[in-house]
NUFIVO-896098 format. One line per 4 residues: number of its first residue (from 1); for each residue x, y, z of N, C-alpha, C. Coordinates in pm, whole numbers, plus 32768, in hexadecimal, padded with zeros to 4 digits. Each point is the difference from the previous one (the first is absolute). Layout:
N
NUM> X Y Z X Y Z X Y Z | ...
***
This chain:
337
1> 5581 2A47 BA3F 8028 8070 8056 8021 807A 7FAB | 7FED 8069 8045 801C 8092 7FA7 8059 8016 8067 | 803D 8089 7FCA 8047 804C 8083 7FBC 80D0 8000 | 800B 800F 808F 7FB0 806E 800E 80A0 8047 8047
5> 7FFD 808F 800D 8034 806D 805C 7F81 7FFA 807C | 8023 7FD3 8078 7FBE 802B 805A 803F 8085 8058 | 7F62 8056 805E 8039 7FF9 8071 7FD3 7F9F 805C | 8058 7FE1 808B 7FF5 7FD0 803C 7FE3 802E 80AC
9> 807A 807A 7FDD 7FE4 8053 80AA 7FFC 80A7 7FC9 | 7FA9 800D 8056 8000 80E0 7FAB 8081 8031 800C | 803F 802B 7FA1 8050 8063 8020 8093 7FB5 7F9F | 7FCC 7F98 8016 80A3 7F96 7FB5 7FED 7FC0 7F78
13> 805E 8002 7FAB 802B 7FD0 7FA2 7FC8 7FA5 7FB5 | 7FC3 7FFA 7FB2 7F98 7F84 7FC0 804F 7F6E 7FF0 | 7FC8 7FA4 7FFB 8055 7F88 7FF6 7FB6 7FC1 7FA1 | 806D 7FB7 7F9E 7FB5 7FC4 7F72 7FE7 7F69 8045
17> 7F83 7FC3 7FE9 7FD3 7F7F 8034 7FAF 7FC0 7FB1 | 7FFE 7FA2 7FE7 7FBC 7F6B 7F9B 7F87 8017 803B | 7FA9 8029 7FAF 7F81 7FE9 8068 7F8A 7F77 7F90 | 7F94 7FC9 8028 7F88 7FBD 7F72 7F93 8082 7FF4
21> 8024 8005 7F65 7F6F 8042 7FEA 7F9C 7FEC 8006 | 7FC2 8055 8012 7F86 8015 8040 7FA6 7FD0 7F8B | 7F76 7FD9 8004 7FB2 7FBB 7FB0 7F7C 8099 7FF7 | 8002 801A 7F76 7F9E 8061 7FEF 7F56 7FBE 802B
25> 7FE7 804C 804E 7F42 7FC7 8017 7FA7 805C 7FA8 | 7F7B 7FFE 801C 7FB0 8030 7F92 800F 80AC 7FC0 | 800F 7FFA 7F9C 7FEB 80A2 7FB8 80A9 8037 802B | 8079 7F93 8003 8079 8013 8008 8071 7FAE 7F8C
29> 805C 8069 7FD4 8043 7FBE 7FC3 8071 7FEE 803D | 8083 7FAA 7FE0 807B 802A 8048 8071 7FF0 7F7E | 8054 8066 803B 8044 8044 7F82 80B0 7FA4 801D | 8047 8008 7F76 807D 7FDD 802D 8037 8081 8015
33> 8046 8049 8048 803D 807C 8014 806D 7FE4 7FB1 | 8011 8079 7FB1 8052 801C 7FA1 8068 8058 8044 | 7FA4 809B 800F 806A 805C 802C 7FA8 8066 8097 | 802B 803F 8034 7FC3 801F 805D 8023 80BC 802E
37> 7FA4 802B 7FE4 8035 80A6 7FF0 8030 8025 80A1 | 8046 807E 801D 7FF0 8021 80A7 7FEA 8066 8011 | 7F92 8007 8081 7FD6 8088 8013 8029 802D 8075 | 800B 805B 801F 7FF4 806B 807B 7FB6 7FBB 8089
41> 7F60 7FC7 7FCE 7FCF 7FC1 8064 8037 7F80 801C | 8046 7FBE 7FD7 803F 7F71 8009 805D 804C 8098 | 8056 803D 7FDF 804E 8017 8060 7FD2 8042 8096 | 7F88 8028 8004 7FA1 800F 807C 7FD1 7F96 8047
45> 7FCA 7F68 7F97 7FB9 7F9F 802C 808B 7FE4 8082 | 8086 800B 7FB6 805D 7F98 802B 8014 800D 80BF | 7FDB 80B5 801D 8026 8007 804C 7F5C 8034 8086 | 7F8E 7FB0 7F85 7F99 803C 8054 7FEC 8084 804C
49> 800E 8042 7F7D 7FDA 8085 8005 7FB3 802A 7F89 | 7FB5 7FAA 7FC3 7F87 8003 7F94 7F75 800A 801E | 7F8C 8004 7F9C 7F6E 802F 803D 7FF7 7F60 805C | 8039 7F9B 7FBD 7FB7 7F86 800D 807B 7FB1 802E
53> 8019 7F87 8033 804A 7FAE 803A 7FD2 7F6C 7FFB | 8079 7F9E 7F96 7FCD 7F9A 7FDB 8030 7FA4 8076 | 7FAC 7F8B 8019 804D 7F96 8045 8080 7FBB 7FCB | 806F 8013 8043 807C 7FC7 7FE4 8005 7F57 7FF5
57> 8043 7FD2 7FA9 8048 804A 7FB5 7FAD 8026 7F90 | 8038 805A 7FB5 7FBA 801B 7F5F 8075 8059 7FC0 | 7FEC 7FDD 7F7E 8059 803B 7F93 7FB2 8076 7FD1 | 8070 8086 8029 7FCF 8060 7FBA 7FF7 8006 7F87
61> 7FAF 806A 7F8F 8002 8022 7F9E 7F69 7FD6 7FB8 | 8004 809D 7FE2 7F73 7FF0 7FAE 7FAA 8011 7F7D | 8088 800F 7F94 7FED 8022 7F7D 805D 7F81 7FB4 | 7FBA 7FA3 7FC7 8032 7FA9 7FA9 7FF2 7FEA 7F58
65> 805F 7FAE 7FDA 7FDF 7FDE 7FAB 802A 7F7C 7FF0 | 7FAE 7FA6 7FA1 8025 7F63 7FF8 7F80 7FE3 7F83 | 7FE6 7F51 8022 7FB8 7F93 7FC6 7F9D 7FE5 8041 | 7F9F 7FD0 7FC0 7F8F 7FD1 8066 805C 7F67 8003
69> 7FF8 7FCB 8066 8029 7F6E 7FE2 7F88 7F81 8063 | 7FA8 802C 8028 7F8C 7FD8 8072 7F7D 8052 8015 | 7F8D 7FA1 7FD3 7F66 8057 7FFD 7FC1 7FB9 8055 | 7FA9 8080 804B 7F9F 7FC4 805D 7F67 7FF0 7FC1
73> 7FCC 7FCD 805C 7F96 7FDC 7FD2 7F7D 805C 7FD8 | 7FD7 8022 7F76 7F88 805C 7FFD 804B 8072 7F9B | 8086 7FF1 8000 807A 8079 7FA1 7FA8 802C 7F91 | 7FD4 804C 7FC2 8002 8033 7F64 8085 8044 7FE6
77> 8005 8019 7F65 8051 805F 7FDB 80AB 7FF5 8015 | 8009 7F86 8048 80BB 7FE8 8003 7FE9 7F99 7FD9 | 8072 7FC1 7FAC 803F 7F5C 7FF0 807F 8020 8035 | 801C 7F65 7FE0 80A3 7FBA 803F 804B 8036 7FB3
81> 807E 8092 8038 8064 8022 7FBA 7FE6 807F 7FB6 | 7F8E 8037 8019 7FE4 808F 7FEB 806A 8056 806C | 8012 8033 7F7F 8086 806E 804D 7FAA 807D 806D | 7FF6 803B 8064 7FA2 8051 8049 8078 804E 8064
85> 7FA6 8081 8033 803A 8032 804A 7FA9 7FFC 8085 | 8052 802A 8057 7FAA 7FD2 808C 800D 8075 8068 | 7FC2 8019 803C 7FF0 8068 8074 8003 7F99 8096 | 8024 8046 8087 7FCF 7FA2 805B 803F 8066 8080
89> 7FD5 7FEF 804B 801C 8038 80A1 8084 7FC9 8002 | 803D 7F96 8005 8071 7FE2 801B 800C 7F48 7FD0 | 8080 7FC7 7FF0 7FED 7F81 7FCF 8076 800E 7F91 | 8009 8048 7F94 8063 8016 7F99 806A 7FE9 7FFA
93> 806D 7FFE 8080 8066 7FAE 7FEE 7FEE 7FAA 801C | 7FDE 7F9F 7F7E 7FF2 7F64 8027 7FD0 7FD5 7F62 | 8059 7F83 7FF1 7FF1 7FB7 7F62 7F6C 7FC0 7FD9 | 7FA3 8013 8097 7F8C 7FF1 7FBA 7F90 8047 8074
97> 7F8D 8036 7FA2 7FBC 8063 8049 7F50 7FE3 7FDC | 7FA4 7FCD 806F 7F61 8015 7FDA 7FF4 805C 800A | 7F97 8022 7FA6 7FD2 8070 8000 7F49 7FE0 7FD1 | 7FC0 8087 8012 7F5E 8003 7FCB 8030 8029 7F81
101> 7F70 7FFF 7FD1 8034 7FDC 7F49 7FE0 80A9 7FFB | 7FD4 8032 8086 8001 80A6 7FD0 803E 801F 8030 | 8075 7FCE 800F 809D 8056 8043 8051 7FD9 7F87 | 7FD4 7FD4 7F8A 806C 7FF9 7F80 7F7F 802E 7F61
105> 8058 8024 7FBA 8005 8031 7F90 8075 7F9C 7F9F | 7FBB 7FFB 7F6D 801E 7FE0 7FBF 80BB 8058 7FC4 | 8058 7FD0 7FF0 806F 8036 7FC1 8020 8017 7F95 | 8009 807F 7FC4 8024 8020 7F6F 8075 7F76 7FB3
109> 7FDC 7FD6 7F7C 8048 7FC6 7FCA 807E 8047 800E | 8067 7FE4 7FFE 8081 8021 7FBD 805D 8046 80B9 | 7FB0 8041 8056 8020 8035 8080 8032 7FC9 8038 | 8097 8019 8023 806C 7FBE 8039 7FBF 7FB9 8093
113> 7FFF 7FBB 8023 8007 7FE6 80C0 8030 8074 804A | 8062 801F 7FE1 804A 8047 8075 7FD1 80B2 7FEC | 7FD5 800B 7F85 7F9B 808E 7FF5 7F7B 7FF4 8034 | 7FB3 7F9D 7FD6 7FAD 7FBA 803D 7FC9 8042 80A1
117> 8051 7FC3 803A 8017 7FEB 808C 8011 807D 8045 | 8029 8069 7FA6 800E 8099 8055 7F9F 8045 7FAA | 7F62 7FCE 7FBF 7FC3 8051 7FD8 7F72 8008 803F | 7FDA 7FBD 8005 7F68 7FDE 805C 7FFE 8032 806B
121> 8035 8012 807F 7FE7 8083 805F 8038 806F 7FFB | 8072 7FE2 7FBE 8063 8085 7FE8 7FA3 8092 7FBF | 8023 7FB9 7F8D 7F86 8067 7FB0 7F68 8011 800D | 7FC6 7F92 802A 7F76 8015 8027 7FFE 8040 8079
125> 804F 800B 8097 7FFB 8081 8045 8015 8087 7FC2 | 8071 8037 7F86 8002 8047 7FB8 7F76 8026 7FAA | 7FD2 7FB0 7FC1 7FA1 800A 7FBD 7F7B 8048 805C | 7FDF 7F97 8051 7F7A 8013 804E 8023 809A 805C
129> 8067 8027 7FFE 8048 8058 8073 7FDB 808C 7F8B | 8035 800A 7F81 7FE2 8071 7FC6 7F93 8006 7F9E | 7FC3 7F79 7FD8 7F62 7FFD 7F96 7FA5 800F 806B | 7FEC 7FB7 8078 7F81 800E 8026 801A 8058 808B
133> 805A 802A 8035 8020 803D 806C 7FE5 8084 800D | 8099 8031 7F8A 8024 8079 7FDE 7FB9 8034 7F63 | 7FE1 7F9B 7FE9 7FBB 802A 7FA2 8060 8062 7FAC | 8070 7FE2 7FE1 8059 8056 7F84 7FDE 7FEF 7F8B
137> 8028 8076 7FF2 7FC1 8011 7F56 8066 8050 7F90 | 7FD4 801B 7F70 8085 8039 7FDA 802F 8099 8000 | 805E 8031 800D 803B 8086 803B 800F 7FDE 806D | 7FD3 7FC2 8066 8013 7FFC 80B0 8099 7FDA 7FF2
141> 8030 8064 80A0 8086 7FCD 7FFD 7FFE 7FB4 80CE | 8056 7FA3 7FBD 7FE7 7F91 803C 809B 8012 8068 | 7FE2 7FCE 8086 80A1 800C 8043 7FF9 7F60 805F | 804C 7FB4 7FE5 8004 7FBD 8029 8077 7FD6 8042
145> 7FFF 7FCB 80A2 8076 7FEB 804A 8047 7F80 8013 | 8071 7FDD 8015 801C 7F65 7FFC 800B 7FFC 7F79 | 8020 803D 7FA4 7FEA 7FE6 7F88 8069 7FA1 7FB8 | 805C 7FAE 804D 8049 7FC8 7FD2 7FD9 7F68 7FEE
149> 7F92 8007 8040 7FED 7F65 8047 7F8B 7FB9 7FC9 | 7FEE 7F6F 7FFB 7F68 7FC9 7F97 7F92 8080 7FE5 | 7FD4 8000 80A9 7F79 805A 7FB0 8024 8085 7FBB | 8048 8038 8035 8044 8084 7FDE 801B 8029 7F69
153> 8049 7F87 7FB4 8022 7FF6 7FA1 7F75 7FDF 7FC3 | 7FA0 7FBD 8024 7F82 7FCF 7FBF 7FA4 805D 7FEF | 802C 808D 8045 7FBC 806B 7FDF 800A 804A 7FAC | 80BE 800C 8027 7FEC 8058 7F67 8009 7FE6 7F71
157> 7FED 7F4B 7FDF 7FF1 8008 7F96 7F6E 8021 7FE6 | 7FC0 7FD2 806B 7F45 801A 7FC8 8020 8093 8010 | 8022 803E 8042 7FD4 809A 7FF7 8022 800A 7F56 | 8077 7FE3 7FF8 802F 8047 7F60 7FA4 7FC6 7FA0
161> 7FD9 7F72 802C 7FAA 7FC9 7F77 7F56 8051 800D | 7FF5 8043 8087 7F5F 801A 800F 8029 80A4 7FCD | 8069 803B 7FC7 8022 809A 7FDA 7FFC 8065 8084 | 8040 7FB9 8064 8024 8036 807F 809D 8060 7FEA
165> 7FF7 808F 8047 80B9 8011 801A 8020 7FB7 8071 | 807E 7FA8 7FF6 8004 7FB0 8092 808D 803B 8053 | 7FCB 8037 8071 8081 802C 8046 8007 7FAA 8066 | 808F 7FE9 802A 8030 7F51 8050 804A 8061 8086
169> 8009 7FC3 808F 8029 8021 8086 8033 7F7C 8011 | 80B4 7FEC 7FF2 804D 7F71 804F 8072 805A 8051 | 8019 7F8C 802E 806D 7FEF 8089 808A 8033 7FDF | 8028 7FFA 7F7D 8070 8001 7FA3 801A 800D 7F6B
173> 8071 8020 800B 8047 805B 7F61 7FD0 7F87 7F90 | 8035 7F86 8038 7FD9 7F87 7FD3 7F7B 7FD8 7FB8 | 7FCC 800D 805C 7F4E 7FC1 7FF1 7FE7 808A 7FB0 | 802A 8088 8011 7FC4 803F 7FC1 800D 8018 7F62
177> 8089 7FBF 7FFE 8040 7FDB 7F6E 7F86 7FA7 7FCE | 7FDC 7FCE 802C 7FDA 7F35 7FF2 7F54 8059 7FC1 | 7FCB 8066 805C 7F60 7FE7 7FCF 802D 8078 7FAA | 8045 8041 7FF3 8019 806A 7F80 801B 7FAA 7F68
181> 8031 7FA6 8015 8023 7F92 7F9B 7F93 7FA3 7FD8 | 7FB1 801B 8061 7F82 7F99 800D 7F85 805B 7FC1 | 7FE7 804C 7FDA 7FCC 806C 7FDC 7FAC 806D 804B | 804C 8020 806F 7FD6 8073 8065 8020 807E 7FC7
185> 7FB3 808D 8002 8034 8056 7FCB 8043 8086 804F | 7FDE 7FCD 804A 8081 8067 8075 7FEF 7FA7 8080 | 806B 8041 8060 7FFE 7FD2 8093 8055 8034 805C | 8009 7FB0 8073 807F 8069 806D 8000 7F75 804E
189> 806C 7FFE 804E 8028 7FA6 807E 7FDE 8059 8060 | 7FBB 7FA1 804F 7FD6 8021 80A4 805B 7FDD 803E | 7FF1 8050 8090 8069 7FF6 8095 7FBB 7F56 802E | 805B 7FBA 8006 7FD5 7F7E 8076 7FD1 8039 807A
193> 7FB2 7FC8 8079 801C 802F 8088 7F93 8043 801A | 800C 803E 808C 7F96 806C 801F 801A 8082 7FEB | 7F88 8027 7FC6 8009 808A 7FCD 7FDA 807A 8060 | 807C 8075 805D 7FC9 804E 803B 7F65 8073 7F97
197> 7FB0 803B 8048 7F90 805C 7F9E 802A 8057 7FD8 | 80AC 8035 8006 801B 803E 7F93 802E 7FBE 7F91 | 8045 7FB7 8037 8025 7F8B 7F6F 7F9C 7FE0 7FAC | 7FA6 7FC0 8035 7F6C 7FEF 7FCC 7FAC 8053 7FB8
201> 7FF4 8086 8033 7FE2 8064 7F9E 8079 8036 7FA1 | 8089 7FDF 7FD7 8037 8040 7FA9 7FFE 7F76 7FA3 | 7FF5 7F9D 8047 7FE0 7F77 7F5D 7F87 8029 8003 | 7F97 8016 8013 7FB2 801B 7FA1 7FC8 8061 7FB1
205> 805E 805E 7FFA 8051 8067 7FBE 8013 8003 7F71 | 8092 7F5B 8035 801C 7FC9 7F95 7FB0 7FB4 7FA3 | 7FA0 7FE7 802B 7FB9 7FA8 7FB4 7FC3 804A 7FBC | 7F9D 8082 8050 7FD3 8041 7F78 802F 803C 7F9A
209> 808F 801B 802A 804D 8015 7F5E 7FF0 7FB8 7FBB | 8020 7F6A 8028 800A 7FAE 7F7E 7F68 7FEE 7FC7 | 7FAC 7FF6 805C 7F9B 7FCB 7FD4 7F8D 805E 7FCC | 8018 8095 800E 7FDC 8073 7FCD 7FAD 8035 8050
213> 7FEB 807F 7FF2 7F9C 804A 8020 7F67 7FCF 8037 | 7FEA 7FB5 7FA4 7F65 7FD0 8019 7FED 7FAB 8071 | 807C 7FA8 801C 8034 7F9A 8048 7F96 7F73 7FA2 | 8024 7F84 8049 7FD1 7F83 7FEE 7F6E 7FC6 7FDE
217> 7FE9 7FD7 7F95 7F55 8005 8018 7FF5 7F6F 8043 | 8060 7FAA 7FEB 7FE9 7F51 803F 806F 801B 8058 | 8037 7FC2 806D 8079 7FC0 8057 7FDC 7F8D 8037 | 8041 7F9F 7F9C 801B 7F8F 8049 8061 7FD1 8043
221> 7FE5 7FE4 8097 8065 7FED 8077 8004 7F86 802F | 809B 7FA1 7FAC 8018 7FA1 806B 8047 7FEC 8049 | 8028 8083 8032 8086 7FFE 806B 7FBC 800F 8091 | 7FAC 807A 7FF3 7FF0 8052 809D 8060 8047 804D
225> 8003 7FF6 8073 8067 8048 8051 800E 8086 7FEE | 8040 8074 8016 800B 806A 8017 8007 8046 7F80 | 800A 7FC6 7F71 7FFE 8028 7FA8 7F86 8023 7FD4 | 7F6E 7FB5 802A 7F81 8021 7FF7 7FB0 8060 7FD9
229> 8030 8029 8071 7FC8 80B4 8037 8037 8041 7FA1 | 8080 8002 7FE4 802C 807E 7F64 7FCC 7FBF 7F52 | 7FEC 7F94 8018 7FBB 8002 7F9E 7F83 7FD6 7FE2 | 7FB0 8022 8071 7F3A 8033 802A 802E 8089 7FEA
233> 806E 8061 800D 7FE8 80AD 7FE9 7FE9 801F 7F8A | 8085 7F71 7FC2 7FF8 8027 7F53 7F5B 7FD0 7FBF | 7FBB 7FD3 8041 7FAE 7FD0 7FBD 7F89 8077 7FC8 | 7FE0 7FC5 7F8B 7FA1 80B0 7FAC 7F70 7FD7 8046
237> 7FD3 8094 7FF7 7F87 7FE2 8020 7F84 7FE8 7FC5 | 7FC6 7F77 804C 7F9C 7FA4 800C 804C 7F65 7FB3 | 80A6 8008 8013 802B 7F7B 7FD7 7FE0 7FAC 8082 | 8058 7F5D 7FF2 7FE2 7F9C 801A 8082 7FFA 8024
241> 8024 7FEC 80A7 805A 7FA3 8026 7FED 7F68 8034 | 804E 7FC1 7FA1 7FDC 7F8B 8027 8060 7FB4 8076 | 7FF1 7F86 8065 8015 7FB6 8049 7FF4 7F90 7FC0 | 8091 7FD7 7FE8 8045 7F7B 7FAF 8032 7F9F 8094
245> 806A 8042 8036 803F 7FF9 8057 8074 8021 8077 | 8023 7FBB 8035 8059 808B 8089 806F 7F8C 8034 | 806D 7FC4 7F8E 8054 7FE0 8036 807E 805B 8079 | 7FD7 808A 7FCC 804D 8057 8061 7FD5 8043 805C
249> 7F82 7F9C 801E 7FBC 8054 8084 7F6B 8017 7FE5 | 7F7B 8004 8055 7F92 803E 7FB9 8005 8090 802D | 7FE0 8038 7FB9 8014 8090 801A 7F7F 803F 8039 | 802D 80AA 8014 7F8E 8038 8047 7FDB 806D 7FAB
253> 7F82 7FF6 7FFD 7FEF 807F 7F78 7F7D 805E 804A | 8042 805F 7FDE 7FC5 80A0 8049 7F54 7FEF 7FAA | 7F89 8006 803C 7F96 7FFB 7F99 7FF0 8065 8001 | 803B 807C 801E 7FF0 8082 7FE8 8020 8018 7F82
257> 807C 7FBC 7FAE 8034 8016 7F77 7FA2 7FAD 7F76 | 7F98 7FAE 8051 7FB6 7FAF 7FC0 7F71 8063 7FE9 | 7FD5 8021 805B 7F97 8085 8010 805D 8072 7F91 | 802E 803C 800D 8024 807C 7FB1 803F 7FB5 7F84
261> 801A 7FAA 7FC7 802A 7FC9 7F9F 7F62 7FB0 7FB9 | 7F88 7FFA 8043 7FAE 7FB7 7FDC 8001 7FAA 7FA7 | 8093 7F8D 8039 802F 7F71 7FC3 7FBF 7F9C 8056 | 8011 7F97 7FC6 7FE1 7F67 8046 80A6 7FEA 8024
265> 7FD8 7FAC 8050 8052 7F9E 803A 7FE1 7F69 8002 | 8020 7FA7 7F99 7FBA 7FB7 7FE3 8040 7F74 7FEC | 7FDE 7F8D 804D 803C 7F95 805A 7FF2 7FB7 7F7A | 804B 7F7A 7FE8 8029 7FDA 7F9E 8009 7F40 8022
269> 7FC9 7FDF 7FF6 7FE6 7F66 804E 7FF3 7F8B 7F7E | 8052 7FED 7FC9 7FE2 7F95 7F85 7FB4 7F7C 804D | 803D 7F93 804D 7FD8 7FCB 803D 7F48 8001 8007 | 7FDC 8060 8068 7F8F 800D 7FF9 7F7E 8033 7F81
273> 8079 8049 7FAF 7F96 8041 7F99 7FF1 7F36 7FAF | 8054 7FB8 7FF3 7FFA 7F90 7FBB 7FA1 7FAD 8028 | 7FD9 7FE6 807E 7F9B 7FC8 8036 7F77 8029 7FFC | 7FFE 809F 8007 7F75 8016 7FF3 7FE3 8034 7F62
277> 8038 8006 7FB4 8025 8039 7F4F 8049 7F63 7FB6 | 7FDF 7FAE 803E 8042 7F8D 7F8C 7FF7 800D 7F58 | 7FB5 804E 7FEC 7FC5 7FE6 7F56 8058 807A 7FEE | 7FF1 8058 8051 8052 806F 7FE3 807D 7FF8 7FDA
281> 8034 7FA8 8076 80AC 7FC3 8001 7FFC 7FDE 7F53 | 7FCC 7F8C 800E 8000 7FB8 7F7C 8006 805B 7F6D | 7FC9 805C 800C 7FE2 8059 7F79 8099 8040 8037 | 801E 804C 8058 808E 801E 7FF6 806E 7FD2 7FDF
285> 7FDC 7F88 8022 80A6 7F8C 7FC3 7FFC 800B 7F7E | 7F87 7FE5 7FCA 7FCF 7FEB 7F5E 8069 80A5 7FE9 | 7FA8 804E 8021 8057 807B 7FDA 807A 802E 801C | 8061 7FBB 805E 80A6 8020 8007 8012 7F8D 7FA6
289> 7FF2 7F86 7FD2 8026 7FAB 7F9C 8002 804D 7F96 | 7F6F 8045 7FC2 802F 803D 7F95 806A 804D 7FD6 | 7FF9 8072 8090 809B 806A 7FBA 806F 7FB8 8033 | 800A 7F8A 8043 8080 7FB5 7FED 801D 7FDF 7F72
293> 7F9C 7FE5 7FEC 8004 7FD0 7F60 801F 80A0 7F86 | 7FD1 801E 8019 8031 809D 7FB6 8040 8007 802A | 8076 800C 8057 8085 8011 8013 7FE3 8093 805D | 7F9A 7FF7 8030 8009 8081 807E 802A 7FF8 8098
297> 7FE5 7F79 7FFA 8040 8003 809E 8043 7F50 7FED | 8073 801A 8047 8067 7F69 802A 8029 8013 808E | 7FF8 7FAF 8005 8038 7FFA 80C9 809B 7FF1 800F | 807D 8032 802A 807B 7FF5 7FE1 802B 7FA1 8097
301> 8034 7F9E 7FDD 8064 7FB8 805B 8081 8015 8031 | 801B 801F 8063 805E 801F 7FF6 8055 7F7C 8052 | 7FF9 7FC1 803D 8038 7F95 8056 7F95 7F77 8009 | 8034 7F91 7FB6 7FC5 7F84 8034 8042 7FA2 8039
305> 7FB5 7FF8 8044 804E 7F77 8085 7FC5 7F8F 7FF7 | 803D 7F67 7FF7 7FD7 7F8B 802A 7FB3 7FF7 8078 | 7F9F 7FB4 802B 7FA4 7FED 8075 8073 8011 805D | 8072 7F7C 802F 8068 7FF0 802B 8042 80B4 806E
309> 7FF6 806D 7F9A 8006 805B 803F 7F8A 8062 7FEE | 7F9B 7FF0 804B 7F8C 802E 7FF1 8001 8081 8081 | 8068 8000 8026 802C 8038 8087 804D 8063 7FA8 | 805D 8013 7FCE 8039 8069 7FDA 7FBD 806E 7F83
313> 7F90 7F9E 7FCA 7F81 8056 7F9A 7FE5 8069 8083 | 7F8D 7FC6 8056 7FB8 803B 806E 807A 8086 8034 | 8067 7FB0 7FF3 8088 8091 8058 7FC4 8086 7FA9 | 7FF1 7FED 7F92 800C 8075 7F82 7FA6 8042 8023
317> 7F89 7FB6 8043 7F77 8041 8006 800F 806A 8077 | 802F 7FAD 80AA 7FEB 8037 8024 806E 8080 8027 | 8067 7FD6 7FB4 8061 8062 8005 8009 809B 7F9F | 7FA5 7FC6 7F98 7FB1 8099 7FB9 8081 7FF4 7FDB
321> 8039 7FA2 7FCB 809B 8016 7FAE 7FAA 7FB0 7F2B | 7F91 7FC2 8005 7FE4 7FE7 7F7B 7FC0 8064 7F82 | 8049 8015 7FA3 7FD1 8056 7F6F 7F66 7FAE 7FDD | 7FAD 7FED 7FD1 7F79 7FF6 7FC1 7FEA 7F5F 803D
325> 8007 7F83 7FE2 7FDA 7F79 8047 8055 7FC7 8035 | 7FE2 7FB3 8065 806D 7F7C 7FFD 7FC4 7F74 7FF2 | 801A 7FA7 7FCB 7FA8 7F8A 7FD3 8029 7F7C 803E | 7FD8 7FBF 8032 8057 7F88 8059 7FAB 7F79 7F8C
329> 8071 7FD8 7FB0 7FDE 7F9A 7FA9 8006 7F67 803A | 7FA9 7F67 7FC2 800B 7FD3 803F 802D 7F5C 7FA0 | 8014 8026 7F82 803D 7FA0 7FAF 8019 806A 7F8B | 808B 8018 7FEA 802F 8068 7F76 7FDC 7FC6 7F7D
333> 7FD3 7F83 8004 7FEC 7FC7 7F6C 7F6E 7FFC 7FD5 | 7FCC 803B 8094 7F58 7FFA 7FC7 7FF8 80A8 8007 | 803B 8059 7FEB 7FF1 8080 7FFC 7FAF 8047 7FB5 | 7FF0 7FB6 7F8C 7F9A 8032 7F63 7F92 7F8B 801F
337> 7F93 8042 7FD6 7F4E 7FD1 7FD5 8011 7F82 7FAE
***
């Protein structure tokens, strides 16, 4: 028997339950779950308000890290106890996880579990969001919102390592401490809430102060909500706003400012780019391993929780109260490769 975080009914509290693992079938491995990253979308599945809706029960979470400890039939390229990281729609809270052998990647020697576990979607939405999206490059100055939070933070270290200026948009004095420390090079706190259109036009005001004259050549947006629109004004022209995500709402954006700005607006889907770009994916991991390894980008933890409270990780998420990851671990002694 393993034990998983389920849900059980939408809307309520996951419950930890003994469940038998599952037996990998052909071109599947199954992993021991080590540590289990949390995202933003975990906390949508819970209350079925996501693209997709699993049959209950199921354990959210979709960025792992662990062991292979079970091969299916036809496997290349894994043995028993290869350390790997894992991607998946949902399943992650849980001490053991199948997976296709192209929903895991091999794990850097020496890479903690619990870093592990907040790097494979974290940064590869980051990644795929400003290499092949936005296409940033060096001098571009980069504004990114939510900047306190996994992807947020996963930006601006690639911005700084790709010779980006990175200007950061959070909720608070706090978070804004946190990505200034993190290596953001200016920023401002936004109003929570709804923004009347004068409010709206004097933040984005503010923004082009900070963010200069020229305004933004990339914006990556994973907040949404009313903050949007002021920073599509700041955006320079013929940049790239990107669509990460809209925990604060999806917003409404004037295409009048998109026409006279002759920018994109440009949707941001890791998920899907992975399915139809697999080789692609693959050469990207290869390439955030490396500048992990140069010491350009680390994923910062800020809170890990035992499975046991896999419920109060998820609080962080959806309460937009967590600094850069939260990691829901699932044995502390198997934490290292």
């Amino acid at each position: 028997m393993t034990k998983a975080a389920l849900s059980e009914v939408s809307g309520q509290p996951l419950v930890v339950r003994n469940i038998t693992p599952a037996e990998p079938g052909p071109g599947q491995v199954r992993v021991r779950v080590a540590a289990c990253g949390i995202n933003f979308p975990d906390t949508l599945l819970l209350d079925d308000r996501y693209q997709f809706k699993p049959s209950r029960p199921f354990a959210p979470g979709g960025e792992v890290a662990g062991h292979v400890d079970a091969i299916g039939p036809g496997v290349q390229g894994f043995k028993l106890d290869d350390a790997v990281l894992g991607r998946a729609l949902f399943g992650g809270l849980s001490q053991s996880l199948v997976l296709n052998v192209n929903q895991c990647v091999h794990m850097p020697a020496g890479m903690p579990m619990d870093e592990g576990a907040a790097l494979l979607l974290t940064y590869g939405t980051a990644y795929y969001a400003l290499r092949h999206r936005g296409h940033l490059s060096t001098g571009d100055t980069l504004l990114v919102t939510g900047a306190a939070g996994g992807v947020g933070l996963a930006a601006i270290q690639l911005g700084k390592a790709w010779g980006a200026r990175v200007v950061v948009a959070v909720s608070s004095s706090d978070k804004l401490d946190f990505a200034l420390r993190h290596g953001a090079d200016a920023g401002w706190v936004y109003p929570v809430g709804e923004l009347s259109r004068d409010a709206s036009r004097a933040l984005a005001a503010s923004i082009k102060d900070v963010v200069g004259p020229n305004g933004a050549n990339v914006v990556l947006d994973v907040v949404g909500g009313d903050i949007a629109e002021p920073c599509l004004r700041a955006t320079a022209w013929e940049g790239r706003f990107l669509v990460v995500g809209f925990p604060a709402g999806i917003p409404r954006l004037p295409l009048n400012l998109v026409l006279l700005k002759g920018c994109q607006v440009v949707g941001v889907s890791l998920g899907e780019w992975i399915g139809r770009e697999p080789q692609l994916f693959a050469e990207s991991a290869q390439d955030l391993f490396k500048l992990y390894a140069a010491g350009h980008i680390r994923p910062f933890i800020s809170q890990r929780f035992p499975l046991e409270q896999a419920n109060e990780a998820l609080a962080q998420l959806s309460g937009r109260r967590a600094l850069g990851k939260v990691v829901v671990t699932m044995n502390s002694n198997r934490i290292k490769t």
